[in-house]
mmCIF entry with sequence, helices, sheets and N, C-alpha, C, O atoms, coordinates in Angstrom:
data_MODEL
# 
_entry.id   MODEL 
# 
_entity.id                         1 
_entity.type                       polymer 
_entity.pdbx_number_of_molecules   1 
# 
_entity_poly.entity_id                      1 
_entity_poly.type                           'polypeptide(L)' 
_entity_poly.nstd_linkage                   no 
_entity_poly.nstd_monomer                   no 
_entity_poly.pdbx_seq_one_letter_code       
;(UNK)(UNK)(UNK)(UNK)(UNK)(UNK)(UNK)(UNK)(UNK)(UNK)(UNK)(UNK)(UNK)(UNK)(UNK)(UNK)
(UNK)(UNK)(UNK)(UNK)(UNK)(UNK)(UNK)(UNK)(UNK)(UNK)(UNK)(UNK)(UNK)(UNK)(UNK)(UNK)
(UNK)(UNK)(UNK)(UNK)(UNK)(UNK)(UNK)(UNK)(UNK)(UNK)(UNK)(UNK)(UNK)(UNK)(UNK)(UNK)
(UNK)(UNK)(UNK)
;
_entity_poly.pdbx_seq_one_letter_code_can   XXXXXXXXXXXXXXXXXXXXXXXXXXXXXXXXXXXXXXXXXXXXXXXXXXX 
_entity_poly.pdbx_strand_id                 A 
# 
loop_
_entity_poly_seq.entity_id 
_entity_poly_seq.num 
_entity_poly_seq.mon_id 
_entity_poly_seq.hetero 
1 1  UNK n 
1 2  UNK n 
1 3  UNK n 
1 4  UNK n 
1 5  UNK n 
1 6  UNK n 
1 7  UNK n 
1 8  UNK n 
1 9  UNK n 
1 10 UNK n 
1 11 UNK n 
1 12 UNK n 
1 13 UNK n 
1 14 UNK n 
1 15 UNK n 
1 16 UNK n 
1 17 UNK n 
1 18 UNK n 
1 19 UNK n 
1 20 UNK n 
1 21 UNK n 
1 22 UNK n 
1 23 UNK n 
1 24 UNK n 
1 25 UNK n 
1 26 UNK n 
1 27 UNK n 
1 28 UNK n 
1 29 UNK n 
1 30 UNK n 
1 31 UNK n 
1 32 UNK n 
1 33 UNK n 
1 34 UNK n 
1 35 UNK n 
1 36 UNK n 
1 37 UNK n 
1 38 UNK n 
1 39 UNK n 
1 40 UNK n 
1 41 UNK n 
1 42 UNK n 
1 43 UNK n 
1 44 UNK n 
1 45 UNK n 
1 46 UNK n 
1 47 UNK n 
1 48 UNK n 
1 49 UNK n 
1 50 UNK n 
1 51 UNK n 
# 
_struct_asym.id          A 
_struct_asym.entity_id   1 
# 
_struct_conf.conf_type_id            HELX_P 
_struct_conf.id                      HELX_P1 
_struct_conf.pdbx_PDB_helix_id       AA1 
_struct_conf.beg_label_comp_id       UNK 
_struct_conf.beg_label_asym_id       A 
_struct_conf.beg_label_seq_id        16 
_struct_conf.pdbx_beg_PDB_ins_code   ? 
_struct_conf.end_label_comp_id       UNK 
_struct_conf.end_label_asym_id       A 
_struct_conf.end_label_seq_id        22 
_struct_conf.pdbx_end_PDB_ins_code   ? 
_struct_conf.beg_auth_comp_id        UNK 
_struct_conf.beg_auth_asym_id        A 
_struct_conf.beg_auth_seq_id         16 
_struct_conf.end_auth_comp_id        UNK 
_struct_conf.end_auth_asym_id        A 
_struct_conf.end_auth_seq_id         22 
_struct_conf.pdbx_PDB_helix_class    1 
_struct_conf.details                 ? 
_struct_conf.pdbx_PDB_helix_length   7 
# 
_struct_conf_type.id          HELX_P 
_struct_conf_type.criteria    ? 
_struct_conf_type.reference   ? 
# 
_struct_sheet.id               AA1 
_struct_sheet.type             ? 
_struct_sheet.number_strands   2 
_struct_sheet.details          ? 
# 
_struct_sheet_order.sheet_id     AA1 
_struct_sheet_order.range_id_1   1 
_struct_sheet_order.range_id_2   2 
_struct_sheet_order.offset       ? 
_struct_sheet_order.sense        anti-parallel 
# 
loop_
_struct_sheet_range.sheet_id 
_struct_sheet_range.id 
_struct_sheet_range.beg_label_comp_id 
_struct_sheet_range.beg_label_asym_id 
_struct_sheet_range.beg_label_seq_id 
_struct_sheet_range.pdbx_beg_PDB_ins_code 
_struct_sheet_range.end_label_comp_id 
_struct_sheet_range.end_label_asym_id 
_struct_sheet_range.end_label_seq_id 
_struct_sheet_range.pdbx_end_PDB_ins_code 
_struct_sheet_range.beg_auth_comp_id 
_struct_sheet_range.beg_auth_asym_id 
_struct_sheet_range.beg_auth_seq_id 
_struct_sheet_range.end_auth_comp_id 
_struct_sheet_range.end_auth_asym_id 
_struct_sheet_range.end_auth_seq_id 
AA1 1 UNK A 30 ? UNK A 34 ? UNK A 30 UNK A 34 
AA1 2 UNK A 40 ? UNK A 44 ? UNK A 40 UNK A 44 
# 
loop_
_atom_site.group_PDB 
_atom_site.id 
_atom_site.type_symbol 
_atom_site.label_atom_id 
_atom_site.label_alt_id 
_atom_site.label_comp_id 
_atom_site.label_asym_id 
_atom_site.label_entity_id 
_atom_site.label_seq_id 
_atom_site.pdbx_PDB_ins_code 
_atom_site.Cartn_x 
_atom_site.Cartn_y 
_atom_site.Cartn_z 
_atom_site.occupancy 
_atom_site.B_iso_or_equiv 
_atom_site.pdbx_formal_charge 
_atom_site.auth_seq_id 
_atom_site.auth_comp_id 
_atom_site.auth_asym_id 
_atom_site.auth_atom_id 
_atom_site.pdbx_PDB_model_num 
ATOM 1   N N  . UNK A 1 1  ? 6.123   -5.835  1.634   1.00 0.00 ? 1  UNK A N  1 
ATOM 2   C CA . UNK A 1 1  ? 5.437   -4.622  1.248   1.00 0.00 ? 1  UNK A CA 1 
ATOM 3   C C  . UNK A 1 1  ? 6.027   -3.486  2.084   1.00 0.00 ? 1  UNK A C  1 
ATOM 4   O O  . UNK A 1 1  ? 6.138   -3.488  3.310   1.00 0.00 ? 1  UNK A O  1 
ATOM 5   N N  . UNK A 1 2  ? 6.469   -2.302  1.054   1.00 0.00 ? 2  UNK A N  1 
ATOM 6   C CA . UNK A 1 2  ? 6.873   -1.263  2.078   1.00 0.00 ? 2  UNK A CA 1 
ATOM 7   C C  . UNK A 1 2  ? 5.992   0.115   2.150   1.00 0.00 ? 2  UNK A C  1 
ATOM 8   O O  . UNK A 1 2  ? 4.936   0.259   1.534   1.00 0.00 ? 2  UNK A O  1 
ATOM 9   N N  . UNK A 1 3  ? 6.557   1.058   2.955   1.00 0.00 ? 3  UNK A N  1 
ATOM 10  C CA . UNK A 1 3  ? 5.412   2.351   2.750   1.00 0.00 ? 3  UNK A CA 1 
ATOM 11  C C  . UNK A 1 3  ? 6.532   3.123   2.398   1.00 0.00 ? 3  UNK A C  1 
ATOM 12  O O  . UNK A 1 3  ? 7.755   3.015   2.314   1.00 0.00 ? 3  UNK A O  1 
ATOM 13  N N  . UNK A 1 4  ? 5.278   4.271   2.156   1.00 0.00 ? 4  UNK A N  1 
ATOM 14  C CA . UNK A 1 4  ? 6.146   5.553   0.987   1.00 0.00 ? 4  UNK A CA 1 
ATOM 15  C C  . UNK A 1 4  ? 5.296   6.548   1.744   1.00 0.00 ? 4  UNK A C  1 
ATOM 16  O O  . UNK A 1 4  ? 4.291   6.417   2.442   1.00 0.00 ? 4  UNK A O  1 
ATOM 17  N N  . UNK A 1 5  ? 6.125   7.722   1.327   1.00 0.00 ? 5  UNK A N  1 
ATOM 18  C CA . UNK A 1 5  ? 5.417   9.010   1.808   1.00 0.00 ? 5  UNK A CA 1 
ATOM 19  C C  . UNK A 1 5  ? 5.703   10.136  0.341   1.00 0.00 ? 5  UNK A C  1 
ATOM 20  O O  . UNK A 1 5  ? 6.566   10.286  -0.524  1.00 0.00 ? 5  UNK A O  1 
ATOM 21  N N  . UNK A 1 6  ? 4.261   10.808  0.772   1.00 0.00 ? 6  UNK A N  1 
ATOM 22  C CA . UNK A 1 6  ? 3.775   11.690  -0.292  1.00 0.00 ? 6  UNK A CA 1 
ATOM 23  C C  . UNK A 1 6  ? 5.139   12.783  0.061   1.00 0.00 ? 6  UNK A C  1 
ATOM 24  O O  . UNK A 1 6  ? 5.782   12.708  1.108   1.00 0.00 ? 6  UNK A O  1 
ATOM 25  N N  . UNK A 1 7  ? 5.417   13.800  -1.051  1.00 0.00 ? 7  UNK A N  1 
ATOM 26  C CA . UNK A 1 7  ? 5.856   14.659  -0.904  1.00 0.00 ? 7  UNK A CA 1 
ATOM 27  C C  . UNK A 1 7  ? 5.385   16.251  -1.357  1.00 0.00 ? 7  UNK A C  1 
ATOM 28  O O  . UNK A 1 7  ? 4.569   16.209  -2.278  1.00 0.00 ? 7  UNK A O  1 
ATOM 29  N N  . UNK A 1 8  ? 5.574   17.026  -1.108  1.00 0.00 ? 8  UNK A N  1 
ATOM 30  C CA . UNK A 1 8  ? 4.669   18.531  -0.791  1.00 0.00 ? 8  UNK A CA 1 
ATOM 31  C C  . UNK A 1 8  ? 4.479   18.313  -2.663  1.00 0.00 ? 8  UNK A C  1 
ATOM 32  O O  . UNK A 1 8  ? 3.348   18.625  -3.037  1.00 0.00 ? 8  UNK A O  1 
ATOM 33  N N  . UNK A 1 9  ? 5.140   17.981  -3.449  1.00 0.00 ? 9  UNK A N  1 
ATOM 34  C CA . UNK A 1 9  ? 4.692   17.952  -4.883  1.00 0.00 ? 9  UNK A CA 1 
ATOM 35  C C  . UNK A 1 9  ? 4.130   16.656  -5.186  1.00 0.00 ? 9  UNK A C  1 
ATOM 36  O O  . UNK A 1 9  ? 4.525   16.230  -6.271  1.00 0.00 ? 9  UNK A O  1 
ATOM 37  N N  . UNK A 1 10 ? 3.249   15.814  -4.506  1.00 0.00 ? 10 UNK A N  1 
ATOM 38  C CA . UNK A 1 10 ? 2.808   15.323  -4.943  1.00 0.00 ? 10 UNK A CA 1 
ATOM 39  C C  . UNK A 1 10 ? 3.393   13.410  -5.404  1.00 0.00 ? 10 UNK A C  1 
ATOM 40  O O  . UNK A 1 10 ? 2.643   12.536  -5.839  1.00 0.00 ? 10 UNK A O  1 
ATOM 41  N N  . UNK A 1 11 ? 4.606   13.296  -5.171  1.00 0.00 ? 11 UNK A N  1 
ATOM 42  C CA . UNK A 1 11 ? 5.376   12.509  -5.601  1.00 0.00 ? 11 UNK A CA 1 
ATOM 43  C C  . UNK A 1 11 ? 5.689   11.363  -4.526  1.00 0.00 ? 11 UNK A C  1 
ATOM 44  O O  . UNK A 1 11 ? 5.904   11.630  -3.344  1.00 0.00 ? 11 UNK A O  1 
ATOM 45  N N  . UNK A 1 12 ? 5.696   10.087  -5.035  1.00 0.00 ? 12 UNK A N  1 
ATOM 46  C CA . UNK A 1 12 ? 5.818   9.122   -3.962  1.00 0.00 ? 12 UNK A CA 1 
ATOM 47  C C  . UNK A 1 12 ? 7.052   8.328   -4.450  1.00 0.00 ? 12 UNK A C  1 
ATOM 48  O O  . UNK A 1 12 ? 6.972   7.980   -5.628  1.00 0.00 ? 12 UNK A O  1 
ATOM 49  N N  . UNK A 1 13 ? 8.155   7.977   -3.803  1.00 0.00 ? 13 UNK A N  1 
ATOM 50  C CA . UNK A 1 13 ? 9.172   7.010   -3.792  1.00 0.00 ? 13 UNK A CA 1 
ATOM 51  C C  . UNK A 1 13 ? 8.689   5.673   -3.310  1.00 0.00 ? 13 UNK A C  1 
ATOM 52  O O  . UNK A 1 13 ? 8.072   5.504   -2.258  1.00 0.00 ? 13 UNK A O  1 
ATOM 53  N N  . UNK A 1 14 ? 9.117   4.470   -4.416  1.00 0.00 ? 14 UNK A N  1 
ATOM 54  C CA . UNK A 1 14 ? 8.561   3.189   -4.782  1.00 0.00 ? 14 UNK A CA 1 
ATOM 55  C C  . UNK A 1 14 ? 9.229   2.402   -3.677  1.00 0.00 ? 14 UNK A C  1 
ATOM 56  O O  . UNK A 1 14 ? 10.319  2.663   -4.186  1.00 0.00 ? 14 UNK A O  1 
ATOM 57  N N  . UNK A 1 15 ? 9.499   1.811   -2.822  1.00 0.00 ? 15 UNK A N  1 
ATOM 58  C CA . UNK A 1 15 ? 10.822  1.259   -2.348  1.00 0.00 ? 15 UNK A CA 1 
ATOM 59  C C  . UNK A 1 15 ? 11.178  0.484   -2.933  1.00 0.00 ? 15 UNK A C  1 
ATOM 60  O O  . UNK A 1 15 ? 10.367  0.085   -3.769  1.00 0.00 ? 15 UNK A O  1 
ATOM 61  N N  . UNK A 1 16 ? 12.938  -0.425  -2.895  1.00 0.00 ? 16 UNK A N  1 
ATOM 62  C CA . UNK A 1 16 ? 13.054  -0.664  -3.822  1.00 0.00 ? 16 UNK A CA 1 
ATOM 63  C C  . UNK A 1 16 ? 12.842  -2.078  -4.027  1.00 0.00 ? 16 UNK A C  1 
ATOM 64  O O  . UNK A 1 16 ? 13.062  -2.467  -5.174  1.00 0.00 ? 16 UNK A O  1 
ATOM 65  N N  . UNK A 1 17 ? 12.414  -3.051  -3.069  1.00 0.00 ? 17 UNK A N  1 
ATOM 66  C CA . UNK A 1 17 ? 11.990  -4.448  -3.235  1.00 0.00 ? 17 UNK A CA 1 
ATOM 67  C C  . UNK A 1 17 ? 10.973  -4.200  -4.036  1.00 0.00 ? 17 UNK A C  1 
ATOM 68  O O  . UNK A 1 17 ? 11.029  -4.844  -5.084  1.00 0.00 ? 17 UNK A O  1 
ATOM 69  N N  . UNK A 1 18 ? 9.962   -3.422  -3.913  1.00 0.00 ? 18 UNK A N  1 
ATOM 70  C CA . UNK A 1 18 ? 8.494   -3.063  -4.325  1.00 0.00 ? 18 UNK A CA 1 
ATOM 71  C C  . UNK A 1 18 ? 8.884   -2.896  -5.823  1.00 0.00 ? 18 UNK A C  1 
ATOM 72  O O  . UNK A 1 18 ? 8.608   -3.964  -6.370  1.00 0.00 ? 18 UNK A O  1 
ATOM 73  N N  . UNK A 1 19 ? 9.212   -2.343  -6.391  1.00 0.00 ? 19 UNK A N  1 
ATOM 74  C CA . UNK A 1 19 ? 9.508   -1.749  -7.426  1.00 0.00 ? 19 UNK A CA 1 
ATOM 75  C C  . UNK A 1 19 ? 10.066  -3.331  -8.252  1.00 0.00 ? 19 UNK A C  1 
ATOM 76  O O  . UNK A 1 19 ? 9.414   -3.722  -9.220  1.00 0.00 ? 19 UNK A O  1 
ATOM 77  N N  . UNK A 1 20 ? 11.123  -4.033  -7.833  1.00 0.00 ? 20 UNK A N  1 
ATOM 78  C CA . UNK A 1 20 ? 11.768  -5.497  -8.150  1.00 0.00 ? 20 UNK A CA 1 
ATOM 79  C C  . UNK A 1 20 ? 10.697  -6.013  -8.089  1.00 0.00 ? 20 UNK A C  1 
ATOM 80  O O  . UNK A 1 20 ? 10.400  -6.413  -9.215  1.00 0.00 ? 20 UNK A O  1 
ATOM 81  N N  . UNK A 1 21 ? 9.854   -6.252  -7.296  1.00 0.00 ? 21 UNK A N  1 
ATOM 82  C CA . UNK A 1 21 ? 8.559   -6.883  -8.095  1.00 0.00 ? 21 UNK A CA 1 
ATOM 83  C C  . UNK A 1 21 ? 7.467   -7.023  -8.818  1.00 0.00 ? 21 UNK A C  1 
ATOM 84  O O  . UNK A 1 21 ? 6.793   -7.972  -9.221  1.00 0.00 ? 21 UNK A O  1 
ATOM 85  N N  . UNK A 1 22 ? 7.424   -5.327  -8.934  1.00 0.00 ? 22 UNK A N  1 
ATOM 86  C CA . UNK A 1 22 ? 6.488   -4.974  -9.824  1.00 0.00 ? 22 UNK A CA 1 
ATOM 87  C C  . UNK A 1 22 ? 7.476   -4.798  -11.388 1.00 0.00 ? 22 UNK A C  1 
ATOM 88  O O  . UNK A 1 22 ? 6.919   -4.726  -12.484 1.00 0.00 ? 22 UNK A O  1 
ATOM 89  N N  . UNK A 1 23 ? 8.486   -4.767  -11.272 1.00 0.00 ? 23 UNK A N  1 
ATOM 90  C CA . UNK A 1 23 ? 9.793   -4.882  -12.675 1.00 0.00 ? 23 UNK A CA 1 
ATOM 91  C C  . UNK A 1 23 ? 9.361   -3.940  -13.195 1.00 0.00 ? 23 UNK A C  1 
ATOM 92  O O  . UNK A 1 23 ? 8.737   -4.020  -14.254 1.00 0.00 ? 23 UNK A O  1 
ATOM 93  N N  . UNK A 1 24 ? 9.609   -2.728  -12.524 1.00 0.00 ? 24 UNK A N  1 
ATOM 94  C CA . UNK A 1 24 ? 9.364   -1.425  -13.311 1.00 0.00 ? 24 UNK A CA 1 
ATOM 95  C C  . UNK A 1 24 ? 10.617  -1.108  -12.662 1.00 0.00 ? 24 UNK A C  1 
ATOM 96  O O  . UNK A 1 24 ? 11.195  -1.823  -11.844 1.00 0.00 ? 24 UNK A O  1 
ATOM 97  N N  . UNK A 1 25 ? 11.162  0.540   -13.288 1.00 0.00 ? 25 UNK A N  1 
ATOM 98  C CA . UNK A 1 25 ? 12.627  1.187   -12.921 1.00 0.00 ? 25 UNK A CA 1 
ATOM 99  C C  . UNK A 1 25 ? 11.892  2.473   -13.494 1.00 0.00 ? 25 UNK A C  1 
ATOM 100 O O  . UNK A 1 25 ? 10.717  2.739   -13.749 1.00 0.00 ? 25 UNK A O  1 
ATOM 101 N N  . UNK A 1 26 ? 13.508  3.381   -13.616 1.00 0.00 ? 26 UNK A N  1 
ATOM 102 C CA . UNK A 1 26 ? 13.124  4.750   -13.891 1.00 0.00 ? 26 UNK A CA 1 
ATOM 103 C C  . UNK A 1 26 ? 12.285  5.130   -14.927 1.00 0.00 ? 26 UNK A C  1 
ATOM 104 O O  . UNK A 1 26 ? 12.624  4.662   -16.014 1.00 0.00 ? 26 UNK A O  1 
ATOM 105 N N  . UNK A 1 27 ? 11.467  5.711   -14.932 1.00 0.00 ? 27 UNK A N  1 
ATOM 106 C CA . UNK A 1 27 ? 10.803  6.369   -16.554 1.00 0.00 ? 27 UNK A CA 1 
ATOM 107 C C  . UNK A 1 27 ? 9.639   5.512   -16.717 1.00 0.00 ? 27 UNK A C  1 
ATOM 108 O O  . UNK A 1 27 ? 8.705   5.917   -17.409 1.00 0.00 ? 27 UNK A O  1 
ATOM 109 N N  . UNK A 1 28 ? 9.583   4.136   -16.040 1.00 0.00 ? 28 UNK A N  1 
ATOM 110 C CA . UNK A 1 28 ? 8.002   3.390   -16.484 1.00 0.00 ? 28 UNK A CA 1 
ATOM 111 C C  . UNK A 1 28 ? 6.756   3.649   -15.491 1.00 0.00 ? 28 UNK A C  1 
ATOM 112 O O  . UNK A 1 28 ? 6.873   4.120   -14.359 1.00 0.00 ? 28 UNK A O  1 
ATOM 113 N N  . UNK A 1 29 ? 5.848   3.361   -15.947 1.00 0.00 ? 29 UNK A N  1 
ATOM 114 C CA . UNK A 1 29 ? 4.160   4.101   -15.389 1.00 0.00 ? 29 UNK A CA 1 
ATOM 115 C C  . UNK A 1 29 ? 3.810   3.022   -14.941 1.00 0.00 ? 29 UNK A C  1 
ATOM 116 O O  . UNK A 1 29 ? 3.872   1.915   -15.476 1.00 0.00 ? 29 UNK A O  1 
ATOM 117 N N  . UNK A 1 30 ? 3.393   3.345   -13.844 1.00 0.00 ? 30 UNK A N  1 
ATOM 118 C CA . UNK A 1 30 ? 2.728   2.663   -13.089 1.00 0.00 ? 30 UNK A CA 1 
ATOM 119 C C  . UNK A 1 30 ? 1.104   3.346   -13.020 1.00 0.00 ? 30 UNK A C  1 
ATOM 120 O O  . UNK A 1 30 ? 0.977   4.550   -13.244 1.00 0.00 ? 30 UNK A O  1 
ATOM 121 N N  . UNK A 1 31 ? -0.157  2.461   -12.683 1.00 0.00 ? 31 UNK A N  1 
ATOM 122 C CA . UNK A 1 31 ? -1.552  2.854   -12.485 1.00 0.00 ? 31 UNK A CA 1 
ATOM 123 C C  . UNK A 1 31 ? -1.760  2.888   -11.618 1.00 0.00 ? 31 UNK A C  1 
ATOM 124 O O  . UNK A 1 31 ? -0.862  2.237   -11.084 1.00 0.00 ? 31 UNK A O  1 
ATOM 125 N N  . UNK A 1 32 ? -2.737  3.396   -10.501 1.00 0.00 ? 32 UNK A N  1 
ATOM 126 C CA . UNK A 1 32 ? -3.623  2.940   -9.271  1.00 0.00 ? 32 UNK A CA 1 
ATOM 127 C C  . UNK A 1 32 ? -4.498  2.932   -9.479  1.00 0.00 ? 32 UNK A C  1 
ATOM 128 O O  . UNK A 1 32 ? -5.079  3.823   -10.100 1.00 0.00 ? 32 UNK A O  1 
ATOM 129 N N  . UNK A 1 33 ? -5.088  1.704   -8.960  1.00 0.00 ? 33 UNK A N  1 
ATOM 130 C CA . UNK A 1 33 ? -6.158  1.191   -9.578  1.00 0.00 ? 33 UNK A CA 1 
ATOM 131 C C  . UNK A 1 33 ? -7.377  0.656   -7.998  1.00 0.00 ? 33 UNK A C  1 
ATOM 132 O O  . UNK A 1 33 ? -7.112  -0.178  -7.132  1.00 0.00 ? 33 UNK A O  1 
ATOM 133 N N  . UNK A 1 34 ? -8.510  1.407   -8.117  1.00 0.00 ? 34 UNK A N  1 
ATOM 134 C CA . UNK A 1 34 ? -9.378  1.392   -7.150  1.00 0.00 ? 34 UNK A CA 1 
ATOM 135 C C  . UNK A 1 34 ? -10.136 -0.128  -6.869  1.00 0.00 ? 34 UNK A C  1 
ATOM 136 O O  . UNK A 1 34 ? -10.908 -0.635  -7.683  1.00 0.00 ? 34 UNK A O  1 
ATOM 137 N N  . UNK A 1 35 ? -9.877  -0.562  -5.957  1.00 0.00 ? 35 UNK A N  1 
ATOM 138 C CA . UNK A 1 35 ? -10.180 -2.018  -5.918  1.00 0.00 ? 35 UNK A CA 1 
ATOM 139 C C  . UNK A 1 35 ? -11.831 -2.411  -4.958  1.00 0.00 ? 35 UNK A C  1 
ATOM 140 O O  . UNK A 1 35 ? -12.677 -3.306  -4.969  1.00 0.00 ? 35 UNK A O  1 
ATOM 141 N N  . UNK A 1 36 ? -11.579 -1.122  -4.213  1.00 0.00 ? 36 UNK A N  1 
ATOM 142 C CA . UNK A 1 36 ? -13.054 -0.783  -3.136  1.00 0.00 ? 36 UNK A CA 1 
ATOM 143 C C  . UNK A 1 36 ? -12.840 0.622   -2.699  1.00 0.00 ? 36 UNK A C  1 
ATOM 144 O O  . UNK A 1 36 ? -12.046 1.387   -3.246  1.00 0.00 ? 36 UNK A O  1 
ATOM 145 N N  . UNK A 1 37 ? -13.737 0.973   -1.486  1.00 0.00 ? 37 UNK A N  1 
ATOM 146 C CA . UNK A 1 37 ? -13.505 2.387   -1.755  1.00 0.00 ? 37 UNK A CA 1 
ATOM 147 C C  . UNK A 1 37 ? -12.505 2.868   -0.621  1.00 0.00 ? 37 UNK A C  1 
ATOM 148 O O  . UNK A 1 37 ? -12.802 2.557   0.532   1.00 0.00 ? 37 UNK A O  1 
ATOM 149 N N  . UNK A 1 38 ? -11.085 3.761   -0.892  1.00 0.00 ? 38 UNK A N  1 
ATOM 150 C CA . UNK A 1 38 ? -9.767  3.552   -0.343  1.00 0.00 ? 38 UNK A CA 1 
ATOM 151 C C  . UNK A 1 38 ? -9.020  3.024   -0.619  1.00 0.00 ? 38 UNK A C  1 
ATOM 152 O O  . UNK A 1 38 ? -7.873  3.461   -0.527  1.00 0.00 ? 38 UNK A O  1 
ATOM 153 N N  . UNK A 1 39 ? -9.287  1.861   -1.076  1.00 0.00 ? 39 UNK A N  1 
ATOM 154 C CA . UNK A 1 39 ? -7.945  0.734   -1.277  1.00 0.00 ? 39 UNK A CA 1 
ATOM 155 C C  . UNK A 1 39 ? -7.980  0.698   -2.985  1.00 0.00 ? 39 UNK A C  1 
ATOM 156 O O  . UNK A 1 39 ? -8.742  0.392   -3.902  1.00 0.00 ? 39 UNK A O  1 
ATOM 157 N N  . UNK A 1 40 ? -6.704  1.191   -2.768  1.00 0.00 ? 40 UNK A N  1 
ATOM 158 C CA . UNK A 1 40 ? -6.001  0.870   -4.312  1.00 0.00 ? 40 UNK A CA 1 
ATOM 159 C C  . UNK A 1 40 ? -4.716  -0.411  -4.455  1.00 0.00 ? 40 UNK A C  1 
ATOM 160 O O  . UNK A 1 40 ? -3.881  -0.954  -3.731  1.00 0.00 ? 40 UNK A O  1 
ATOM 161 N N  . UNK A 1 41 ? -5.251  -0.466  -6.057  1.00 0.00 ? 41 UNK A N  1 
ATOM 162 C CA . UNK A 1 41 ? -3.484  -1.718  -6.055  1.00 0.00 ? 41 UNK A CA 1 
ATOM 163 C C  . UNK A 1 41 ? -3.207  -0.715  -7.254  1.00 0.00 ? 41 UNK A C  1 
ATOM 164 O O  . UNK A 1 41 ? -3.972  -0.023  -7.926  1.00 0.00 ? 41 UNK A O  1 
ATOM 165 N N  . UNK A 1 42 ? -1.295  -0.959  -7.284  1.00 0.00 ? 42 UNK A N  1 
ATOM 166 C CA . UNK A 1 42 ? -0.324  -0.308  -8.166  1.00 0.00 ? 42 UNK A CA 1 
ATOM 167 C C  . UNK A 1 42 ? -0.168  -1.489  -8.745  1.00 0.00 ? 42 UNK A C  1 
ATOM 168 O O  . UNK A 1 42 ? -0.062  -2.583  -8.191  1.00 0.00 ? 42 UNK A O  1 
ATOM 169 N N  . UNK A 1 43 ? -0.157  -1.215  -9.983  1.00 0.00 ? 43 UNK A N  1 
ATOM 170 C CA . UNK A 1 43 ? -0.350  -1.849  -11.342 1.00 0.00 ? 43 UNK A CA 1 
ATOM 171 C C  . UNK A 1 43 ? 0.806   -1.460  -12.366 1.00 0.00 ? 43 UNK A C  1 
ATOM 172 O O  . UNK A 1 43 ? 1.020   -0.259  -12.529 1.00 0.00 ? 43 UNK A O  1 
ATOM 173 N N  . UNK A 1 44 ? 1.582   -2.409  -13.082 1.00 0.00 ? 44 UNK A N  1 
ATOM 174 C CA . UNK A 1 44 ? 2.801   -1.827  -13.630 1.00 0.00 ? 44 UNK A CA 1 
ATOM 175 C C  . UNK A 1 44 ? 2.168   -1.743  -15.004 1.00 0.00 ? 44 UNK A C  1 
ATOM 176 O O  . UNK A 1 44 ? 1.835   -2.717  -15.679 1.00 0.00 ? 44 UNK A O  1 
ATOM 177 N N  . UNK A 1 45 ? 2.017   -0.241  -15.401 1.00 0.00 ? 45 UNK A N  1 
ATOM 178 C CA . UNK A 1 45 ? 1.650   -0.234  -16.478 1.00 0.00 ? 45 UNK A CA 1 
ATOM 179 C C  . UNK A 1 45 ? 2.526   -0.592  -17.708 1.00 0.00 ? 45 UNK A C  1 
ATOM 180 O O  . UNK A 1 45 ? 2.331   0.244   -18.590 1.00 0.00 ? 45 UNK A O  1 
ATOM 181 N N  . UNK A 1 46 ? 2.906   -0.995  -17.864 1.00 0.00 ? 46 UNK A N  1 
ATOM 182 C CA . UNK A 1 46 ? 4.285   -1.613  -18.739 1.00 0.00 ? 46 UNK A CA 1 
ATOM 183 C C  . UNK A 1 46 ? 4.315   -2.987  -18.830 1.00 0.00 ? 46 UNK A C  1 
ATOM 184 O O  . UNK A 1 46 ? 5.321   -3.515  -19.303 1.00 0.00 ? 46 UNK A O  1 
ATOM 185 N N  . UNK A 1 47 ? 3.406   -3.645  -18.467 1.00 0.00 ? 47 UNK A N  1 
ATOM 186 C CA . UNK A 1 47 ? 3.198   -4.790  -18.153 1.00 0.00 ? 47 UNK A CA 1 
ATOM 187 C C  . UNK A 1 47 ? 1.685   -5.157  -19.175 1.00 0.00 ? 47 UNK A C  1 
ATOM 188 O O  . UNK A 1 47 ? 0.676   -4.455  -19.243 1.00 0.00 ? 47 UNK A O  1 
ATOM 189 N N  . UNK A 1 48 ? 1.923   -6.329  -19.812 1.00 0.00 ? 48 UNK A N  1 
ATOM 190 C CA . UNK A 1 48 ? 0.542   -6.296  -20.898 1.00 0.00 ? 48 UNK A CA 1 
ATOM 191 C C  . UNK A 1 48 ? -0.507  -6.564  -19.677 1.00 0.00 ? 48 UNK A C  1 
ATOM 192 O O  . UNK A 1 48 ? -0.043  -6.815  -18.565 1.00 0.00 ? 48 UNK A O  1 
ATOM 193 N N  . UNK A 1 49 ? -2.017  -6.508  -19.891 1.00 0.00 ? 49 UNK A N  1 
ATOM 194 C CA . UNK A 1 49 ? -2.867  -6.758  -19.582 1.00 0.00 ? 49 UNK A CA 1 
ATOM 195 C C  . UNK A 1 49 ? -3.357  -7.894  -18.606 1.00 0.00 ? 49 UNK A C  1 
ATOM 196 O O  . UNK A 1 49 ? -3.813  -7.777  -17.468 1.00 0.00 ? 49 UNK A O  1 
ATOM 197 N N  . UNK A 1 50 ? -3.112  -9.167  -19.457 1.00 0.00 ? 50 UNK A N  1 
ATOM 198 C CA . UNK A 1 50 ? -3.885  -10.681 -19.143 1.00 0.00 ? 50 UNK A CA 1 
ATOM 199 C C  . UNK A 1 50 ? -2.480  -11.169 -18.456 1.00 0.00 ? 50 UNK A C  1 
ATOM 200 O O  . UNK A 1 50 ? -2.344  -12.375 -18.249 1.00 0.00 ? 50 UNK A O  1 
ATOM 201 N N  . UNK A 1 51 ? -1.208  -10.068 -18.022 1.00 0.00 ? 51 UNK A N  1 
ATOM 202 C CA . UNK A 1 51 ? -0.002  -10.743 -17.429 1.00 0.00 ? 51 UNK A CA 1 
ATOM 203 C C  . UNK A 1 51 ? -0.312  -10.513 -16.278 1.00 0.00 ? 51 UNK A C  1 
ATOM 204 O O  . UNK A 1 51 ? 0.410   -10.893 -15.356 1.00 0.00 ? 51 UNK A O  1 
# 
């Protein structure tokens, strides 16, 4: 797991193991998704549902 930092617009860079396992690349959506209160998980939206 790696960390990312926000940038003054808002924008976060994926690193790139992170990204290889979530099998997303340029142009696909990702969710954050509130799991308790603070903690989110990134969710590859490109990815069906029940996967």
């Amino acid at each position: 797991m790696g960390t990312a930092a926000l940038t003054s617009k808002g924008q976060i860079t994926i690193p790139e193991v992170d990204r290889a396992k979530l099998q997303v690349d340029a142009g696909d959506r990702v969710e954050f998704v509130e799991v308790a209160p603070g903690w989110f998980e990134i969710v590859a939206a490109t990815l069906p549902v029940r996967r």
